[in-house]
N, CA, C and O atoms as a Tripos MOL2 file, in Angstrom:
@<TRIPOS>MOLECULE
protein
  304   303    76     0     0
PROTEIN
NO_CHARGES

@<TRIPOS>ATOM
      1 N           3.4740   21.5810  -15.4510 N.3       1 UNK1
      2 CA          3.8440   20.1970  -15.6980 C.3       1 UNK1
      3 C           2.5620   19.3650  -15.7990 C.2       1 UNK1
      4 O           1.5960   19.5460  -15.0580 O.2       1 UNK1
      5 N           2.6240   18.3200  -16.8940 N.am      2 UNK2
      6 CA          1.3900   17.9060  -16.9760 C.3       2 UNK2
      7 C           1.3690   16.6250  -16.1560 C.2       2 UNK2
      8 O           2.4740   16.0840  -16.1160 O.2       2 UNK2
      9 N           0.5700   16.1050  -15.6060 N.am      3 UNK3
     10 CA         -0.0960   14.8750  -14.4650 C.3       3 UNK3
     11 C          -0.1300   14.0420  -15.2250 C.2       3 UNK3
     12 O          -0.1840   14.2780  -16.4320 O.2       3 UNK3
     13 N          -0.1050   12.6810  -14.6610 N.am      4 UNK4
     14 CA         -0.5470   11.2940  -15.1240 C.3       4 UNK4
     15 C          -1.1410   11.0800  -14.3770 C.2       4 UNK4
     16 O          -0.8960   11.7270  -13.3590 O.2       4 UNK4
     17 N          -2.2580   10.1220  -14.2940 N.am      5 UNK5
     18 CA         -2.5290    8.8950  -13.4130 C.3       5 UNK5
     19 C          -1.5450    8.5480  -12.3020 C.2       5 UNK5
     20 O          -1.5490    8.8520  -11.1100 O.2       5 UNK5
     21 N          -0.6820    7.8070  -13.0540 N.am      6 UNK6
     22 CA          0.4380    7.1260  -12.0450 C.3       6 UNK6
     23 C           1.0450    8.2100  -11.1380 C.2       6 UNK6
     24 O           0.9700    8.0180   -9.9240 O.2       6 UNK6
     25 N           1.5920    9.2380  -11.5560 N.am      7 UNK7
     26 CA          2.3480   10.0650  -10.7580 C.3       7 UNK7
     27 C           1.3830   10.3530   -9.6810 C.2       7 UNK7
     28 O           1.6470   10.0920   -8.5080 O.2       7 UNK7
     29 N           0.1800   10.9280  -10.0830 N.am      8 UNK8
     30 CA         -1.1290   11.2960   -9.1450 C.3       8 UNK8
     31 C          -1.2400   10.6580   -8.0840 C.2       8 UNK8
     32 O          -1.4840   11.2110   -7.0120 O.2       8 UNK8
     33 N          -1.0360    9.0780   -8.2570 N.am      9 UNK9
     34 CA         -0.9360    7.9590   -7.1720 C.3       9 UNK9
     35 C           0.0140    7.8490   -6.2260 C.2       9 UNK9
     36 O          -0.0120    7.4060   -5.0780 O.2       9 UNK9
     37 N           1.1830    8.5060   -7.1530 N.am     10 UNK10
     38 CA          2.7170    8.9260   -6.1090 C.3      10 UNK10
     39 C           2.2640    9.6140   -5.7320 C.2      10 UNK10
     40 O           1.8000    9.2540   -4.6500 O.2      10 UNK10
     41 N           1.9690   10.9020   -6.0370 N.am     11 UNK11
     42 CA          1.8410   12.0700   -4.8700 C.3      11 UNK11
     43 C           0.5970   12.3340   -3.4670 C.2      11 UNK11
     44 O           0.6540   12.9730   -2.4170 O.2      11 UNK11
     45 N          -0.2320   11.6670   -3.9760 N.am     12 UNK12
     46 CA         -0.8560   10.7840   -3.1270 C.3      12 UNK12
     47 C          -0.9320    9.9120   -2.2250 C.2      12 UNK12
     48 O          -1.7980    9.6850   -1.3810 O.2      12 UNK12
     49 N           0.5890    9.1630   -2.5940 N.am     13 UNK13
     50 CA          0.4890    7.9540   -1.7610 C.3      13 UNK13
     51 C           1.8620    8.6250   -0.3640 C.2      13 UNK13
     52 O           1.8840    8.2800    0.8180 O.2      13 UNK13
     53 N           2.7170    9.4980   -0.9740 N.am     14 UNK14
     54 CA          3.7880   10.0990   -0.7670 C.3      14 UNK14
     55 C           2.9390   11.2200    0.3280 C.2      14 UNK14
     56 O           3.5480   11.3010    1.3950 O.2      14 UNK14
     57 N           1.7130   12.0620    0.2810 N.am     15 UNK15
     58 CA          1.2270   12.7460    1.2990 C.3      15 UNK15
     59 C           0.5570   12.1280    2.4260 C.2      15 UNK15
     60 O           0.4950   12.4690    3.6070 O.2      15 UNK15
     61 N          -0.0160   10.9710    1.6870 N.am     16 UNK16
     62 CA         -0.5780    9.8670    3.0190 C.3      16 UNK16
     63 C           0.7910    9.2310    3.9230 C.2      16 UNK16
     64 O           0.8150    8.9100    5.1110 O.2      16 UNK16
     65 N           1.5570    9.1950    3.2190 N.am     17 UNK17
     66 CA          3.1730    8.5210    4.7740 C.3      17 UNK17
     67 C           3.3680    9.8040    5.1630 C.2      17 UNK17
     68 O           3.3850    9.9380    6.3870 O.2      17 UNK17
     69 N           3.5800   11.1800    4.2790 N.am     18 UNK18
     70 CA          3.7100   11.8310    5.7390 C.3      18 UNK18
     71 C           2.9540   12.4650    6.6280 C.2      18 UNK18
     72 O           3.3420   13.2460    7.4960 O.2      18 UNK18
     73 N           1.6020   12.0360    6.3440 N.am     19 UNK19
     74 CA          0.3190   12.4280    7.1870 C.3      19 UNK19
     75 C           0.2640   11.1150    8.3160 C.2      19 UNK19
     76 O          -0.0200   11.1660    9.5130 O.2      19 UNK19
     77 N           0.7340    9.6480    7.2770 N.am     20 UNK20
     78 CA          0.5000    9.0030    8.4960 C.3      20 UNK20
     79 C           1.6980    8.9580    9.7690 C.2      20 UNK20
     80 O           1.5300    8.3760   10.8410 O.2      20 UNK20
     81 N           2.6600    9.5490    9.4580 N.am     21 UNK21
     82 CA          3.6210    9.8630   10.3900 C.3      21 UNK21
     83 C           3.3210   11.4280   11.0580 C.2      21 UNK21
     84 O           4.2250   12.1920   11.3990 O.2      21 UNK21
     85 N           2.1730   11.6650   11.1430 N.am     22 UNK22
     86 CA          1.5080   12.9450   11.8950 C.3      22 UNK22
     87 C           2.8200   14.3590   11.3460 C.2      22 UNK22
     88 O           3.2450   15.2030   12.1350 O.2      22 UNK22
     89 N           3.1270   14.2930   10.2240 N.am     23 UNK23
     90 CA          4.2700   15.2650   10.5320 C.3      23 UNK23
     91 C           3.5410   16.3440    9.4420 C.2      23 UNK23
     92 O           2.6880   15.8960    8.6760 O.2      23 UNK23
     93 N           3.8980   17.7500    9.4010 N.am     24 UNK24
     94 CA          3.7410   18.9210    8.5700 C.3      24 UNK24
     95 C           4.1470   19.1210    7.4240 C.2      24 UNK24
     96 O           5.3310   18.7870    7.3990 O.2      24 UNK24
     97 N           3.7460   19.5670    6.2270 N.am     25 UNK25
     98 CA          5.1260   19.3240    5.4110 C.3      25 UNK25
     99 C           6.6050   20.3000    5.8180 C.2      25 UNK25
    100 O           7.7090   20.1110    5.3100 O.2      25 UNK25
    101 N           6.2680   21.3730    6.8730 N.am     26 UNK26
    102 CA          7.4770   21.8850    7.5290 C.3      26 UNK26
    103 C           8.2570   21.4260    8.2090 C.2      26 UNK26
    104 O           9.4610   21.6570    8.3170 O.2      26 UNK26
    105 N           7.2300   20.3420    9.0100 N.am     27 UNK27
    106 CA          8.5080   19.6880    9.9710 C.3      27 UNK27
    107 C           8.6680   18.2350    8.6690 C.2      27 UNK27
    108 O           9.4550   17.3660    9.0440 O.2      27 UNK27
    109 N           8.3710   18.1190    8.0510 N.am     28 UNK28
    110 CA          8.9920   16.6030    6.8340 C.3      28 UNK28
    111 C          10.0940   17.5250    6.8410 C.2      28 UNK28
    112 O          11.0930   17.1770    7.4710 O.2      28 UNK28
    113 N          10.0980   18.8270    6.1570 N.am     29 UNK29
    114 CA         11.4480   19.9530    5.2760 C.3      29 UNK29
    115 C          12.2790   20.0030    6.2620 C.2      29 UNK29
    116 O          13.1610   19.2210    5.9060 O.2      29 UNK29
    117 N          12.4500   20.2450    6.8550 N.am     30 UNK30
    118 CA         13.2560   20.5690    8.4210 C.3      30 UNK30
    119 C          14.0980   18.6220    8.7200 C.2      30 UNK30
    120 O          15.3040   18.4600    8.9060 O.2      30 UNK30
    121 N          13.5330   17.9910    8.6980 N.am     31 UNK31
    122 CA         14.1220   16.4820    8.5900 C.3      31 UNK31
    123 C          14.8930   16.5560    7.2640 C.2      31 UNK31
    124 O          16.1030   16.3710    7.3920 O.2      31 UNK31
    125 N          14.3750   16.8250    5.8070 N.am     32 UNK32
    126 CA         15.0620   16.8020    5.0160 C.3      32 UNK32
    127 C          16.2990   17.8450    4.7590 C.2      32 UNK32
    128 O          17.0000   17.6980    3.7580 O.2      32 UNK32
    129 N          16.5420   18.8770    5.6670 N.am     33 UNK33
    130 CA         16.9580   19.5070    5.4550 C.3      33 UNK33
    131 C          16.7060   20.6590    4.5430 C.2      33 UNK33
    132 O          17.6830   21.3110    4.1750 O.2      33 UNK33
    133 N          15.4940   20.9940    4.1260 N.am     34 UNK34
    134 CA         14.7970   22.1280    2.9980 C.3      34 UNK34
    135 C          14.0720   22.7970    3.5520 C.2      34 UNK34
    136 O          13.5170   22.8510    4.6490 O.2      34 UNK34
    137 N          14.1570   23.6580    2.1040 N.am     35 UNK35
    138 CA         12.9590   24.3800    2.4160 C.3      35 UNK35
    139 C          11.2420   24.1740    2.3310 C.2      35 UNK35
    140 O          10.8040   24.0270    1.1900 O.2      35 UNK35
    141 N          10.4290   24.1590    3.2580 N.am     36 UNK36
    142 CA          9.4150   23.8310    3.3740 C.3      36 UNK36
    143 C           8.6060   23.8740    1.3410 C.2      36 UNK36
    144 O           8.1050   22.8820    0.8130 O.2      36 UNK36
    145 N           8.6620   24.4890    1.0380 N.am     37 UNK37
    146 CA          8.3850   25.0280   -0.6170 C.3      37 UNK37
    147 C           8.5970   23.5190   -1.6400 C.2      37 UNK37
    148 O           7.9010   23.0630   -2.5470 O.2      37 UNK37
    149 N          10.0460   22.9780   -0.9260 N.am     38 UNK38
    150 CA         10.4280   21.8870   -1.6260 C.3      38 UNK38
    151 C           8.9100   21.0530   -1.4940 C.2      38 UNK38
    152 O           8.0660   21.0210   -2.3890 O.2      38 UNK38
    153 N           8.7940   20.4000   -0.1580 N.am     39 UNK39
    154 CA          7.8250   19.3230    0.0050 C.3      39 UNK39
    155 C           6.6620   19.6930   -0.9080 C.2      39 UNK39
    156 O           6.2710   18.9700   -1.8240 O.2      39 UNK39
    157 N           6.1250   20.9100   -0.5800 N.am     40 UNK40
    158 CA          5.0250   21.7850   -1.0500 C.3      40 UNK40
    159 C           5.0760   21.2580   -3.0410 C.2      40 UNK40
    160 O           4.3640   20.6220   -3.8170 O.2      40 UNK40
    161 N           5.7580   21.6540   -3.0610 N.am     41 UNK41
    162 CA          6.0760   21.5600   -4.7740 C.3      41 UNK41
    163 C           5.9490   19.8930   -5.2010 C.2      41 UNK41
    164 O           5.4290   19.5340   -6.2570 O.2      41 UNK41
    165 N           6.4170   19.1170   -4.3690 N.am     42 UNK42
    166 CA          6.0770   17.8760   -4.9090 C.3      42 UNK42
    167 C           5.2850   17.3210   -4.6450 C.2      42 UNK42
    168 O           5.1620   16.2420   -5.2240 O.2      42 UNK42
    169 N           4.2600   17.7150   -3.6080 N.am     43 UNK43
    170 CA          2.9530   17.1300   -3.1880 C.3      43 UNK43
    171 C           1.8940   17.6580   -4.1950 C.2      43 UNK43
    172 O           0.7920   17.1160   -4.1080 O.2      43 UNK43
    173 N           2.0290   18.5240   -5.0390 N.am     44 UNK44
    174 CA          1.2750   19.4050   -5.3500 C.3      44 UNK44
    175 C           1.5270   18.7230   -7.2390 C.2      44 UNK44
    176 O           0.6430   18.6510   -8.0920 O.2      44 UNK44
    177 N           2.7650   18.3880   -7.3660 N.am     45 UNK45
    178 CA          3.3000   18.2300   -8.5620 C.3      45 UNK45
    179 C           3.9080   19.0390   -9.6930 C.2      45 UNK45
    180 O           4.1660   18.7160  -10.8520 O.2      45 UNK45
    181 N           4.1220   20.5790   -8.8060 N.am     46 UNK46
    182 CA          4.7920   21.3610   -9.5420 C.3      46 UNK46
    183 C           6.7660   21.0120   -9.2380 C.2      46 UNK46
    184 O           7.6870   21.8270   -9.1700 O.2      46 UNK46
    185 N           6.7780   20.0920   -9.1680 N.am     47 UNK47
    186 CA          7.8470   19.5550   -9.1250 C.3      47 UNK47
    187 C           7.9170   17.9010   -8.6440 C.2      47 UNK47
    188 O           7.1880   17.2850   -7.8660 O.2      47 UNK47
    189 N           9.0280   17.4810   -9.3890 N.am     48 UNK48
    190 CA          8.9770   15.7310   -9.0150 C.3      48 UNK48
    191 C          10.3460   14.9920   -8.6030 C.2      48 UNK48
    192 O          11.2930   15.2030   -9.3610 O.2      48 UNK48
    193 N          10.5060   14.3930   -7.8130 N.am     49 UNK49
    194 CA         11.1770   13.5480   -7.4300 C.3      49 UNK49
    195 C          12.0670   12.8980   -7.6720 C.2      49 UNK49
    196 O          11.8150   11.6990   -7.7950 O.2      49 UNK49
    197 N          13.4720   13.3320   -7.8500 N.am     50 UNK50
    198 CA         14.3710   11.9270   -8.7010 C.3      50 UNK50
    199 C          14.7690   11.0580   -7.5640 C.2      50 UNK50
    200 O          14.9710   11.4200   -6.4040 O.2      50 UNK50
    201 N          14.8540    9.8690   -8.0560 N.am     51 UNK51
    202 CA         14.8590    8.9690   -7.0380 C.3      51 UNK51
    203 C          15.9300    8.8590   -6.1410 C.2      51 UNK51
    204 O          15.9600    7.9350   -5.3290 O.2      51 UNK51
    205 N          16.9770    9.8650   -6.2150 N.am     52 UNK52
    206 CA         17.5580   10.1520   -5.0440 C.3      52 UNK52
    207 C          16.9640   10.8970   -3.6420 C.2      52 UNK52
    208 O          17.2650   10.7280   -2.4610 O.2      52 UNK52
    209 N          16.3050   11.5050   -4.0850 N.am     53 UNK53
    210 CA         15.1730   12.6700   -3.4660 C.3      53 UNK53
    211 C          14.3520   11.5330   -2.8750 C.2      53 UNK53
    212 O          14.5380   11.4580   -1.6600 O.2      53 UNK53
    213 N          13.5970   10.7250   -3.2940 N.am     54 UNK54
    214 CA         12.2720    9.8100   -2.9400 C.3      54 UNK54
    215 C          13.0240    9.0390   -2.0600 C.2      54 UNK54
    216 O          12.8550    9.2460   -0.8590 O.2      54 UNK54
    217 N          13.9160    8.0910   -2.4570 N.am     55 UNK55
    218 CA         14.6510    7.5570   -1.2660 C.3      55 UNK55
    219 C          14.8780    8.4170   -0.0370 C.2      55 UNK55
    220 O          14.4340    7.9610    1.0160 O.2      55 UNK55
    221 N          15.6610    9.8930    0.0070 N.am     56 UNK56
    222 CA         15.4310   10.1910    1.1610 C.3      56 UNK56
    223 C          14.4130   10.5510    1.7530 C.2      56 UNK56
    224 O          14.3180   10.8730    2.9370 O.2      56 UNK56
    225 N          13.6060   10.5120    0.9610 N.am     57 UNK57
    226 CA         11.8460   10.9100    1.6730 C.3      57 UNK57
    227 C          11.9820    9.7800    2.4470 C.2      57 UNK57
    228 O          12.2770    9.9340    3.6320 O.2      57 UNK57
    229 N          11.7800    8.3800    1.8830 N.am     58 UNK58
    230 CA         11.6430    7.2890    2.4280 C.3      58 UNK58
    231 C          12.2300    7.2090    3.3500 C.2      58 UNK58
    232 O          11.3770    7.0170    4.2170 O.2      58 UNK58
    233 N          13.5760    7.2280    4.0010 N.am     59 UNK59
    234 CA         14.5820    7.3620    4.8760 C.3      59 UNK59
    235 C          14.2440    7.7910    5.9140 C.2      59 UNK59
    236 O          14.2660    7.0850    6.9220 O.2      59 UNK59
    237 N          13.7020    9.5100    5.9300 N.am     60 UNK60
    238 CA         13.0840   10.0640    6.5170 C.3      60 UNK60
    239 C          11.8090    9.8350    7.1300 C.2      60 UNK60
    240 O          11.7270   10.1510    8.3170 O.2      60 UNK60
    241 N          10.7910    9.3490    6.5670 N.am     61 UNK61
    242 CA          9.1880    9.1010    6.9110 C.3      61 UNK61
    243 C           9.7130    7.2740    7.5910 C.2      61 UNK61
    244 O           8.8480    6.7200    8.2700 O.2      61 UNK61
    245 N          10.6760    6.7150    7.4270 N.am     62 UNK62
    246 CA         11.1840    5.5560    8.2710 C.3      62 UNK62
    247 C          10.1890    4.2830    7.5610 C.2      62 UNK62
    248 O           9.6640    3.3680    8.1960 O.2      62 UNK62
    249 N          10.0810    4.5690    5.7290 N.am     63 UNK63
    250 CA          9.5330    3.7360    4.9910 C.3      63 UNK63
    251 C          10.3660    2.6270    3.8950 C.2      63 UNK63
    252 O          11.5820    2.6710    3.7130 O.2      63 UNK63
    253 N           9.6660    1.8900    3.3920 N.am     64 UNK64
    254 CA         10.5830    1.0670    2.7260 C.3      64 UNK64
    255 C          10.6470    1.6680    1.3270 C.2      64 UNK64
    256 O           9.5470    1.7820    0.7850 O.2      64 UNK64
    257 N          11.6240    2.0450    0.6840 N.am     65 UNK65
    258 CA         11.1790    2.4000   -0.7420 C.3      65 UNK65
    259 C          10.5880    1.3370   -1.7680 C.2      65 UNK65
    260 O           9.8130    1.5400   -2.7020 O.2      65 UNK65
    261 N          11.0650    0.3580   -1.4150 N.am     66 UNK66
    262 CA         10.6750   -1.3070   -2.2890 C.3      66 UNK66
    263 C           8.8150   -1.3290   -2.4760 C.2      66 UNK66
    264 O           8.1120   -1.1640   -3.4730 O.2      66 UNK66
    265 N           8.4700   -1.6120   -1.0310 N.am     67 UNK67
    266 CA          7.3250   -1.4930   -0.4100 C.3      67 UNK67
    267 C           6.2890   -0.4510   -0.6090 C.2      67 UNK67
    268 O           5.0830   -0.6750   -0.7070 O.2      67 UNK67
    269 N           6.9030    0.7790   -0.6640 N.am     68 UNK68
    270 CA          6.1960    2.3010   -0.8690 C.3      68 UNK68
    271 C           5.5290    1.6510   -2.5540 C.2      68 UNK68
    272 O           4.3810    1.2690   -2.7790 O.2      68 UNK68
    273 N           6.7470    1.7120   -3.5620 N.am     69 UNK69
    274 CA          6.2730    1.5220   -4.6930 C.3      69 UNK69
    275 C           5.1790    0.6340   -5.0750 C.2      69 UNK69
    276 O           4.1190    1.0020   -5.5810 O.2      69 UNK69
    277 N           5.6020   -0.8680   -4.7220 N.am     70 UNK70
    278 CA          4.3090   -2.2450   -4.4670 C.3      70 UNK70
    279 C           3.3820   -1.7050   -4.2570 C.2      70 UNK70
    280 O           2.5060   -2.0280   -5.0600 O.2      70 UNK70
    281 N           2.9720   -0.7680   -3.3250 N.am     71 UNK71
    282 CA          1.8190   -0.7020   -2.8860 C.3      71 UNK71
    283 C           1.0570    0.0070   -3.8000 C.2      71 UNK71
    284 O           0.0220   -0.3540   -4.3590 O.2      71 UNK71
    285 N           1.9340    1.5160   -3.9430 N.am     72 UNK72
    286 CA          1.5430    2.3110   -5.3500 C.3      72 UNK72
    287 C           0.9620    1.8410   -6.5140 C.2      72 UNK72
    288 O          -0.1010    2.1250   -7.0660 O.2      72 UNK72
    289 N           2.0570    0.8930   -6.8480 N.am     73 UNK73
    290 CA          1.4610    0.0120   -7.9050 C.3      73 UNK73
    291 C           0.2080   -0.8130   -8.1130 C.2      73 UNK73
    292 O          -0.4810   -0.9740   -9.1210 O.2      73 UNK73
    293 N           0.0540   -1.5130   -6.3170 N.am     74 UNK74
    294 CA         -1.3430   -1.6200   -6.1980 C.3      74 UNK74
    295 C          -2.3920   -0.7730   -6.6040 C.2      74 UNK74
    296 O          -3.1550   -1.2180   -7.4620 O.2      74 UNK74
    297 N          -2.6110    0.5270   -6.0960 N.am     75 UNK75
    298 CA         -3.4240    1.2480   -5.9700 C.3      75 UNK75
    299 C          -3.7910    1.6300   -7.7730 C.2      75 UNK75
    300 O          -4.9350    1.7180   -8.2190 O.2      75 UNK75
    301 N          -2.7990    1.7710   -8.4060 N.am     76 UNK76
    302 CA         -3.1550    2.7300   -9.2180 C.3      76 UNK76
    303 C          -3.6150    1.5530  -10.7670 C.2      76 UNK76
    304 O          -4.0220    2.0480  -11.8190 O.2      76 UNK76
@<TRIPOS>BOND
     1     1     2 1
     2     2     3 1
     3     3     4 2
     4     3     5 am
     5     5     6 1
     6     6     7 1
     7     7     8 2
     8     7     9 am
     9     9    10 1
    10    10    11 1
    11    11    12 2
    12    11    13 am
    13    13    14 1
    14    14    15 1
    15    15    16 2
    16    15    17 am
    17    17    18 1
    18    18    19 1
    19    19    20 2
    20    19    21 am
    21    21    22 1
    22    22    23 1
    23    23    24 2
    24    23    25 am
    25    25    26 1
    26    26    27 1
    27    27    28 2
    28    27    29 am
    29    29    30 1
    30    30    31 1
    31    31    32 2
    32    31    33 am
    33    33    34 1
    34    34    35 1
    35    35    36 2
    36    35    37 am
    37    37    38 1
    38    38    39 1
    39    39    40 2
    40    39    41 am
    41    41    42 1
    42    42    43 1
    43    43    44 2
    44    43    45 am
    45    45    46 1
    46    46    47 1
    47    47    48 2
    48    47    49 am
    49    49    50 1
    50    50    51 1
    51    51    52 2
    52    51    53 am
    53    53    54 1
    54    54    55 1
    55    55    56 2
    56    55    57 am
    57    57    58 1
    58    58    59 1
    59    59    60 2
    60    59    61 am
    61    61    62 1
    62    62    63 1
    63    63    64 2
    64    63    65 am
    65    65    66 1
    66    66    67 1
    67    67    68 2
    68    67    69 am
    69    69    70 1
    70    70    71 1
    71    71    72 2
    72    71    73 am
    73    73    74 1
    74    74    75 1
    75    75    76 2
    76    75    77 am
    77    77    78 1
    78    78    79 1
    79    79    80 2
    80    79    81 am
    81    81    82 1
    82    82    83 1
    83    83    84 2
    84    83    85 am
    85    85    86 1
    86    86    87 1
    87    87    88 2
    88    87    89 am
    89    89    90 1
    90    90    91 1
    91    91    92 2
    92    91    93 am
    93    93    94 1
    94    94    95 1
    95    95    96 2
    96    95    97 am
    97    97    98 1
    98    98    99 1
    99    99   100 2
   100    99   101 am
   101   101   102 1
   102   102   103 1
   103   103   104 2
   104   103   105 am
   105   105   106 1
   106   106   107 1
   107   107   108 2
   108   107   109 am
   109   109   110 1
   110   110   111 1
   111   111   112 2
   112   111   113 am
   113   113   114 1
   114   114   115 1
   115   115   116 2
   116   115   117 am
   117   117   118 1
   118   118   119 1
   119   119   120 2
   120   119   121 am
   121   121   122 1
   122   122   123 1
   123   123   124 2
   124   123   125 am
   125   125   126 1
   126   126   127 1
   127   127   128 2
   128   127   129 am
   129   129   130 1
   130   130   131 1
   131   131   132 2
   132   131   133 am
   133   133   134 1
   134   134   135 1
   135   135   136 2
   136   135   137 am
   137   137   138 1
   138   138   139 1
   139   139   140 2
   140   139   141 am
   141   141   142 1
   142   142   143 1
   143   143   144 2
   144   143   145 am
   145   145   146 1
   146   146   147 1
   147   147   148 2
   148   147   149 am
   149   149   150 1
   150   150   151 1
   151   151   152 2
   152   151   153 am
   153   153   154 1
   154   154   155 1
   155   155   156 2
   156   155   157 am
   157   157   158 1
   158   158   159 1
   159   159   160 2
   160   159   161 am
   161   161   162 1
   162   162   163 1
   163   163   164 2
   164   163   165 am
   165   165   166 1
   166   166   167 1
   167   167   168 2
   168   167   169 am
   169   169   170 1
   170   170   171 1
   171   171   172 2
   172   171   173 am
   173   173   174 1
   174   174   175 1
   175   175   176 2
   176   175   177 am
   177   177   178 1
   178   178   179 1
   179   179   180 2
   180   179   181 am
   181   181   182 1
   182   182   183 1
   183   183   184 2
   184   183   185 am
   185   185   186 1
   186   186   187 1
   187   187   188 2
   188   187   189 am
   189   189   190 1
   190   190   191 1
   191   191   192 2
   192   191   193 am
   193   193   194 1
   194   194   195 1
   195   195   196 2
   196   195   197 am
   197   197   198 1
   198   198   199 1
   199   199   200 2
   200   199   201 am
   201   201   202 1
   202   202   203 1
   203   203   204 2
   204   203   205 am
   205   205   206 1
   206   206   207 1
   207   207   208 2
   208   207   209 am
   209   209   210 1
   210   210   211 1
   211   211   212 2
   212   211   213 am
   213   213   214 1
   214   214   215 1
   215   215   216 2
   216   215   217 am
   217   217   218 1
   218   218   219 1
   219   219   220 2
   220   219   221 am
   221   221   222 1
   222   222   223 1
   223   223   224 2
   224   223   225 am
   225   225   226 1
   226   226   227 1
   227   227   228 2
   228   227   229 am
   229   229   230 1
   230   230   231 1
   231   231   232 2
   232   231   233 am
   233   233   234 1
   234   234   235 1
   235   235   236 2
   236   235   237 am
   237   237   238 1
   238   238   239 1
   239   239   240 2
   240   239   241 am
   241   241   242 1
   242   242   243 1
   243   243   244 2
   244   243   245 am
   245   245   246 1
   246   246   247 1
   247   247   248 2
   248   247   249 am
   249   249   250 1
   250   250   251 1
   251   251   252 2
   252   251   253 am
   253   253   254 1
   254   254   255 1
   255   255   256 2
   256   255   257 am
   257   257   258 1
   258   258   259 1
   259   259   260 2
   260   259   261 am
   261   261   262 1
   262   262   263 1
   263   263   264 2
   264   263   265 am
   265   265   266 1
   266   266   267 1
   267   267   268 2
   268   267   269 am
   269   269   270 1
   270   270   271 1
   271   271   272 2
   272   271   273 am
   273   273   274 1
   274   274   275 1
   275   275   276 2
   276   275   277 am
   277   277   278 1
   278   278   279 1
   279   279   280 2
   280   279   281 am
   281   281   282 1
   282   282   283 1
   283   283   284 2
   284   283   285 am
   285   285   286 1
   286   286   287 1
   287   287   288 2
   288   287   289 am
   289   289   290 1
   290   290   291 1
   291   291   292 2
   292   291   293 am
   293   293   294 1
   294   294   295 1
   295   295   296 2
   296   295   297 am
   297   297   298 1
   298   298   299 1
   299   299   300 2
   300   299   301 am
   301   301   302 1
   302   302   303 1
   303   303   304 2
@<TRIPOS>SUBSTRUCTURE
     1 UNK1         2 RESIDUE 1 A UNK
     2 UNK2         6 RESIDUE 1 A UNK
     3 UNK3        10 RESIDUE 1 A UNK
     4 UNK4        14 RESIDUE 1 A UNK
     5 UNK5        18 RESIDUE 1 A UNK
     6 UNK6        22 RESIDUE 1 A UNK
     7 UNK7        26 RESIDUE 1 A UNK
     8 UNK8        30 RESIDUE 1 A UNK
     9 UNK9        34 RESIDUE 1 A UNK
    10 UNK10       38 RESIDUE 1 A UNK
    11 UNK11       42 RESIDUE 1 A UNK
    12 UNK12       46 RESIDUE 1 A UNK
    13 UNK13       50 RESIDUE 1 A UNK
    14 UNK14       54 RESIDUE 1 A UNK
    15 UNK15       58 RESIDUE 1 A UNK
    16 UNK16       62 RESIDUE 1 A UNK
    17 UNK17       66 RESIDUE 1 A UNK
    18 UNK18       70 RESIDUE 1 A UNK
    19 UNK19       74 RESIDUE 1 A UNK
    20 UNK20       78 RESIDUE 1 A UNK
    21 UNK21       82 RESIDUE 1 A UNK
    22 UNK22       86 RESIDUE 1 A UNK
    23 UNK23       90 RESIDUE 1 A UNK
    24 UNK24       94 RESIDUE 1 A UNK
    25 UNK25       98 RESIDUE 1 A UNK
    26 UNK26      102 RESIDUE 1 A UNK
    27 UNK27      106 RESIDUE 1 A UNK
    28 UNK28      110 RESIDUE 1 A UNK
    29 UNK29      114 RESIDUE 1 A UNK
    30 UNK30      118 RESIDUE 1 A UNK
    31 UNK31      122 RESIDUE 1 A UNK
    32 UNK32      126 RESIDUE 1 A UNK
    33 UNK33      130 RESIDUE 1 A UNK
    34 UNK34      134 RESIDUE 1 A UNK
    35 UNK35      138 RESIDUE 1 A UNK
    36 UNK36      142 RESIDUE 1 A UNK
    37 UNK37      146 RESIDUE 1 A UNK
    38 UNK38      150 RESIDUE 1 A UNK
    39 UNK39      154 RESIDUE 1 A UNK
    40 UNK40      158 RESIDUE 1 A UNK
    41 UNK41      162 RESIDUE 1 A UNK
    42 UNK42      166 RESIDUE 1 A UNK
    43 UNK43      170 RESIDUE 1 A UNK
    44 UNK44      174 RESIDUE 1 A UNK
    45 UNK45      178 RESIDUE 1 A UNK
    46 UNK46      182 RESIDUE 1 A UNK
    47 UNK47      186 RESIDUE 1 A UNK
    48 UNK48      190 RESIDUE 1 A UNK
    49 UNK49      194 RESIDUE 1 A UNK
    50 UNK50      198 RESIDUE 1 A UNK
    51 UNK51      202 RESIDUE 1 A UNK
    52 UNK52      206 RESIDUE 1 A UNK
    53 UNK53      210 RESIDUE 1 A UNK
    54 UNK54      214 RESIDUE 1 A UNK
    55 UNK55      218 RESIDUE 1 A UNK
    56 UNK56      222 RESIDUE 1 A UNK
    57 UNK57      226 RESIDUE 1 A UNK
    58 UNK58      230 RESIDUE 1 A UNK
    59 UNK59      234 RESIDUE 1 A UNK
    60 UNK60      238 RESIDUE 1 A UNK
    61 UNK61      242 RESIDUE 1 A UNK
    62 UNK62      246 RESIDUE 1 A UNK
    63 UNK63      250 RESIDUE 1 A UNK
    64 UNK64      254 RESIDUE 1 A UNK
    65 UNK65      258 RESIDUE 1 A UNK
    66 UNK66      262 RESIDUE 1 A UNK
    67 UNK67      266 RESIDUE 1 A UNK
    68 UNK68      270 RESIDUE 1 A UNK
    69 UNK69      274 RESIDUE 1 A UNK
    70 UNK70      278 RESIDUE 1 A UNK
    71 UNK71      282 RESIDUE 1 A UNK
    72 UNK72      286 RESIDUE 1 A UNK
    73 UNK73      290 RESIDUE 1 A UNK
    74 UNK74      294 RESIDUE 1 A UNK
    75 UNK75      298 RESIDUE 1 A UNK
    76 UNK76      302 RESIDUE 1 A UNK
């Protein structure tokens, strides 16, 4: 799958909440109910996110999805 910029900034910004919530991507999978491979695959970008998926990331890591994006948008 080929990268953008922008996505780069998602997956980026998406490994920094769950680093800053000290968690593994095993124990994130285990909250989401998956398999560890899942997280793995979208941090990495061999797989991406439909925004049903990202919301429950958000849910999970106890983030705002509104907010997550703003900021993204900042950055990139």
């Amino acid at each position: 799958m080929r990268k953008n910029s922008t996505y780069e900034v998602f997956q980026r910004s998406l490994i920094t909440a769950r680093r800053n919530k000290n968690l593994t991507q095993a124990q994130l999978a285990v909250l989401l109910n998956r398999p560890q491979s899942f997280v793995c695959k979208y941090e990495i970008g061999e797989r991406r996110l439909d925004v049903i998926e990202f919301i429950e990331v958000c849910r999970v890591l106890s983030i705002s999805p509104e907010i997550f994006i703003r900021e993204m948008i900042n950055q990139s």
